[in-house]
DODRENTOR-549728 format. One line per 3 residues: for each residue x, y, z of C-alpha. Coordinates in pm, 1 decimal. Each point is the difference from the previous one (the first is absolute). Example, Ala and Ser with C-alpha at 12.3 -4.5 7.8 and 13.67 -1.06 7.14 Angstrom:
<sites>
1230.0/-450.0/780.0 ~ 137.0/344.0/-66.0;
</sites>
This chain:
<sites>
1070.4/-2402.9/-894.7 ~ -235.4/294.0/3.4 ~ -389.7/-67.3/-86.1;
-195.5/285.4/-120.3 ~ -394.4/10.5/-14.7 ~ -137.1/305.4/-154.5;
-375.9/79.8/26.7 ~ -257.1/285.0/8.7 ~ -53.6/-2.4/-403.5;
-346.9/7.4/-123.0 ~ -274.8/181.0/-232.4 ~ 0.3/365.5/-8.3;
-159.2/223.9/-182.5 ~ 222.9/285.1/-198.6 ~ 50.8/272.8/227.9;
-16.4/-241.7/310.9 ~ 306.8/-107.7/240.0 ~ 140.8/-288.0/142.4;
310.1/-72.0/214.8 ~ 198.4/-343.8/-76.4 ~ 182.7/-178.8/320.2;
255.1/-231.7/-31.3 ~ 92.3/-184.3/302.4 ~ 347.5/-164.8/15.3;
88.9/-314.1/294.9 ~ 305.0/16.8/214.9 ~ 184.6/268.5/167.8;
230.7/173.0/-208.5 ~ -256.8/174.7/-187.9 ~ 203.6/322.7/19.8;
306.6/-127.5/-197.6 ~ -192.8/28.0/-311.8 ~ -68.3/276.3/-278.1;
-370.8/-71.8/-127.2 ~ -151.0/37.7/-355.7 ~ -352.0/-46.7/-148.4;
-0.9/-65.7/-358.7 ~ -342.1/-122.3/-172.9 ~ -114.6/-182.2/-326.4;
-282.8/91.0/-194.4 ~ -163.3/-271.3/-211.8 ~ 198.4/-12.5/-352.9;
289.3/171.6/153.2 ~ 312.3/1.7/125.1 ~ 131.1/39.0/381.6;
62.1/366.7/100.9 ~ 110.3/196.4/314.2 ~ -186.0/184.5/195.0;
158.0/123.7/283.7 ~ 267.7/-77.2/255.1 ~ 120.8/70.1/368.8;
333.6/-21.5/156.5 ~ 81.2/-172.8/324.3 ~ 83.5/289.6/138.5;
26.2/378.3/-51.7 ~ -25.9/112.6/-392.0 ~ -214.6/90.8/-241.8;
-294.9/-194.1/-148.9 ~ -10.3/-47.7/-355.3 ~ -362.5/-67.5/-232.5;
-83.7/-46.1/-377.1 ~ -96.1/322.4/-203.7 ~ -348.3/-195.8/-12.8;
-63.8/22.6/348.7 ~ 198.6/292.0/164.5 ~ -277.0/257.0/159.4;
-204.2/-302.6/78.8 ~ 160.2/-292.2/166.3 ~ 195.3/9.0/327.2;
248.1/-278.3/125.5 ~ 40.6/-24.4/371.4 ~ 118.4/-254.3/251.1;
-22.7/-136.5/314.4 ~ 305.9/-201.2/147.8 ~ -177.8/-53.5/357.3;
-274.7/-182.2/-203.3 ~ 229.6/-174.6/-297.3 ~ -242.2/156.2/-208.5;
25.4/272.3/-285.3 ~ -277.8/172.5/-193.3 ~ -66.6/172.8/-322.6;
-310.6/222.6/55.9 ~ -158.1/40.8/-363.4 ~ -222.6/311.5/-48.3;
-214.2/151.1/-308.0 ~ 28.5/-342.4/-146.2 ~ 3.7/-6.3/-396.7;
-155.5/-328.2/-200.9 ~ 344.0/-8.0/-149.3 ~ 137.3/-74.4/389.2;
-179.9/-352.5/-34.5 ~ 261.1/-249.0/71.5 ~ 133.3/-264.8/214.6;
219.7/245.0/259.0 ~ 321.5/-257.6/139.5 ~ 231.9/125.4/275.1;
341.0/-96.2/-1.9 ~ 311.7/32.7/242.3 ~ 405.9/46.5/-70.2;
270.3/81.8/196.9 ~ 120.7/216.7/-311.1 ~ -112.3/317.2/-59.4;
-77.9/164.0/-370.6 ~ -39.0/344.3/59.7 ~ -146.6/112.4/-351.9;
61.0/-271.6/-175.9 ~ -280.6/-211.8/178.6 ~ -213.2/-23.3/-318.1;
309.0/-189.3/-174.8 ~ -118.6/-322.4/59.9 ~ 176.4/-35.0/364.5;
106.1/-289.1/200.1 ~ -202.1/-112.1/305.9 ~ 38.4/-231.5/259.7;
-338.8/-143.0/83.7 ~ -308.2/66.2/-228.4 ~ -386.4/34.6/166.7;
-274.8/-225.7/-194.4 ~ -190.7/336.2/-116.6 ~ -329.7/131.4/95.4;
-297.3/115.5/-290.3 ~ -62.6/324.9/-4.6 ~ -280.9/91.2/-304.1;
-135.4/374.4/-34.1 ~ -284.8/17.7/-185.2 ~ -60.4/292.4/-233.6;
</sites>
C-alpha cells in the first residue's frame, strides 16, 4: 500500500505562486506515473497534470499550461506541481495520485489510479 500526503496549499492572492508537495512512504516511489487533478467547490474532478516514471513527456490541462510545472523527485518519494500566476478560478482542493499505467493524452478522461492523496486547499483570492 502506498500513502500519499500532499501539502503546501494555502491563500494566495491572484497573481501569487505556490508549489504543492506530495510525499509518498516506501521505496518504490519510482515505479509510479504521478497526476494532480483538483476540485473546485460545485464541481467536478479534473486533471491537471501528470509525470511518467521515467523518460517522456509531461502532459497539463489547457487551463493551466504556461503556468503550472510538474516535477519529481524519486530520491525523496516526493513529486511537486509548482503553481505560478495563480487565477481565483485555480481555487480548489489539488489531490495527487499514482498508477502504474500511463495515459498519455488521454489523462483528462477520467483515468485510473492506484492510490489517491487526501488533497490540500489551495484558495486565490481575486
Amino acid at each position: 500500500q502506498v500513502q500519499l500526503v500532499e501539502s503546501g496549499g494555502g491563500l494566495v492572492q491572484t497573481g501569487g505562486s505556490l508549489r504543492l508537495s506530495c510525499a509518498a512512504s516506501g521505496r518504490t516511489f519510482g515505479i509510479y506515473n504521478i497526476a494532480w487533478f483538483r476540485q473546485a467547490p460545485g464541481k467536478e474532478r479534473e486533471f491537471v497534470a501528470a509525470i511518467p516514471r521515467s523518460v517522456g513527456r509531461t502532459y497539463y490541462a489547457d487551463s493551466v499550461k504556461g503556468r503550472f510545472t510538474i516535477s519529481r523527485d524519486n530520491a525523496k518519494n516526493t513529486v511537486y506541481l509548482q503553481m505560478n500566476s495563480l487565477k481565483p478560478e485555480d481555487t480548489a482542493v489539488y489531490y495527487c495520485a499514482v498508477t502504474t499505467r500511463w495515459y498519455g493524452s488521454s489523462w483528462s478522461l477520467d483515468p485510473i489510479m492506484d492510490y489517491w492523496g487526501k488533497g490540500t486547499l489551495v484558495t486565490v483570492s481575486s
